[in-house]
C-alpha angles and dihedrals in degrees: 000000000000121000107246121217099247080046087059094043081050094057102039088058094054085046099045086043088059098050089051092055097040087056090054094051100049088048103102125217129244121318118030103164144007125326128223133231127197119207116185097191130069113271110258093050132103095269091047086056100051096049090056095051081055103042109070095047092046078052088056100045094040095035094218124096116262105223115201118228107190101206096179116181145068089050093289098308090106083064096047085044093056097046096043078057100053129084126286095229104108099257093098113072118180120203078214115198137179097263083077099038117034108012102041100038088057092050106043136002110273122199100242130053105253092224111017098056095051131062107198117243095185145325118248112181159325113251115220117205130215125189101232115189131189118271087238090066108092094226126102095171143043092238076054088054100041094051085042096053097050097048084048089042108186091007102091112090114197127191131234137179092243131322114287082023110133084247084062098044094047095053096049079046083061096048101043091053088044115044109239143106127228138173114258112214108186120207129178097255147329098281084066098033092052099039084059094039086058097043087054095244098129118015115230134009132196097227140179107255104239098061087038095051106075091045093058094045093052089051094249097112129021126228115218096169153000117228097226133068093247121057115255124259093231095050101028092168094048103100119223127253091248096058082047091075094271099114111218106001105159112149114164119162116206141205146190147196106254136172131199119290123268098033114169123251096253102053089034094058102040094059091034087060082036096060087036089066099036093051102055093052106126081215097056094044088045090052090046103040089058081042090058105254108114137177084048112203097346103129109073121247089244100055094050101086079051098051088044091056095043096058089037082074093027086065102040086060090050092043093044093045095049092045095236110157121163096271102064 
């Protein structure tokens, strides 16, 4: 018997049906292959630390290996760069501070928006500071540091992790409300700044707690202060700079996991859900918080853009009024 034509268009729709399904089917969710993740700091330092307390947990939620790329430089604005370029596809993840956001980008023109070519994933932490010094400097306090540096006016040299770095503005921060000059040495990132500190070849450095903690615990480098209000987790016995006579000092840096802008619903919420777990593993808080990141996951996801805005303008008005520009 002869195939009608209602009989052919019959056929081709379920055909055409079952191509449609098998396509769907053989579509693979997200992800399916490895995630990147951007560090814009030198491997060895604080934020190289953190990322690696995060990243096996984040493997285990996504099932896909996280690779790190280091992108050092430009205090940190080479690795935003890099990640605002790539492709919004969910296979580029940015651990995201306030160096990129809310300091560079108030000193120089960067080639990215600061708000408008990221979309946050997570926030991970607030970094306390604390001014280490050698052993061989004959100051135990900030009120120490402060007296000796007045009486040795333009002889102090203090480290830093690159000029404009929080590590920078704080210290400049310290100065202005003290009083006191000091010479910034900038360095890449904490693995070099501590390794000289240590080896007495600049004096003091303004650090992120975690690569400078187990250096002050073993006697090789000694803590005069602790940049927030509160004391820091990881050095619990080391007072604040407030405490210390300097009202009101609270300086915390933050910073975030962020993607390039314009990332589709299905890769976005699934790392968002996958951060959120991670992130409120005791486990996890309990890594970060002894490696110097604290307040772990605190801010929601949603206030973030927001937060990110507000200390965009906080800091213009710091860096105008104090006169730091990227070529102190």
């Amino acid at each position: 018997m002869g195939t009608t034509r209602r009989d052919a268009l019959k056929m081709a729709g379920a055909g055409a049906a079952a191509w449609t399904l098998a396509g769907r089917a053989s579509a693979a969710p997200y992800p399916e292959k490895p995630v990147r993740l951007i560090v814009p700091y030198p491997a060895g330092g604080g934020a190289d630390s953190w990322s690696r307390i995060v990243a096996p947990r984040l493997e285990k939620q996504l099932g896909q290996p996280v690779v790190f790329d280091y992108r050092p430089g430009g205090s940190t604005t080479i690795g935003a760069d890099a990640t605002a370029r790539s492709p919004a596809d969910g296979y580029t993840i940015h651990l995201y501070d306030s160096t990129a956001f809310a300091y560079v980008p108030n000193m120089r023109r960067v080639s990215y928006d600061p708000i408008k070519s990221f979309v946050p994933l997570a926030f991970l932490g607030v970094l306390p500071f604390v001014i280490v010094a050698h052993p061989s400097l004959p100051v135990k306090t900030i009120p120490e540091l402060v007296a000796h540096a007045k009486a040795n006016p333009g002889k102090l040299t203090c480290a830093s992790a690159g000029v404009g770095s929080p590590h920078h503005l704080i210290a400049e921060i310290f100065k202005s409300r003290t009083g006191i000059t000091m010479n910034h040495v900038p360095y890449k990132g904490a693995a070099q700044y501590i390794a000289d500190l240590v080896g007495g070849q600049v004096d003091l450095a303004v650090s992120t707690v975690g690569p400078a903690a187990q250096h002050v615990q073993a006697g090789r480098l000694r803590a005069l202060g602790v940049s927030t209000v509160r004391r820091s987790v990881a050095l619990p016995d080391v007072p604040t700079i407030a405490e210390q006579g300097i009202e009101g000092f609270d300086e915390k840096p933050w910073n975030c996991f962020v993607a390039p802008a314009g990332l589709p619903a299905e890769p976005l919420e699934r790392l968002r859900a996958a951060f959120k777990v991670v992130l409120e593993d005791p486990e996890v808080i309990a890594a970060l918080n002894k490696a110097g990141c604290e307040e772990v996951g605190k801010m929601p996801v949603a206030q973030i853009t927001d937060t990110m805005r507000a200390d965009l303008a906080k800091w213009g008005e710091v860096i105008r009024a104090a006169n730091i520009t990227l070529d102190n």
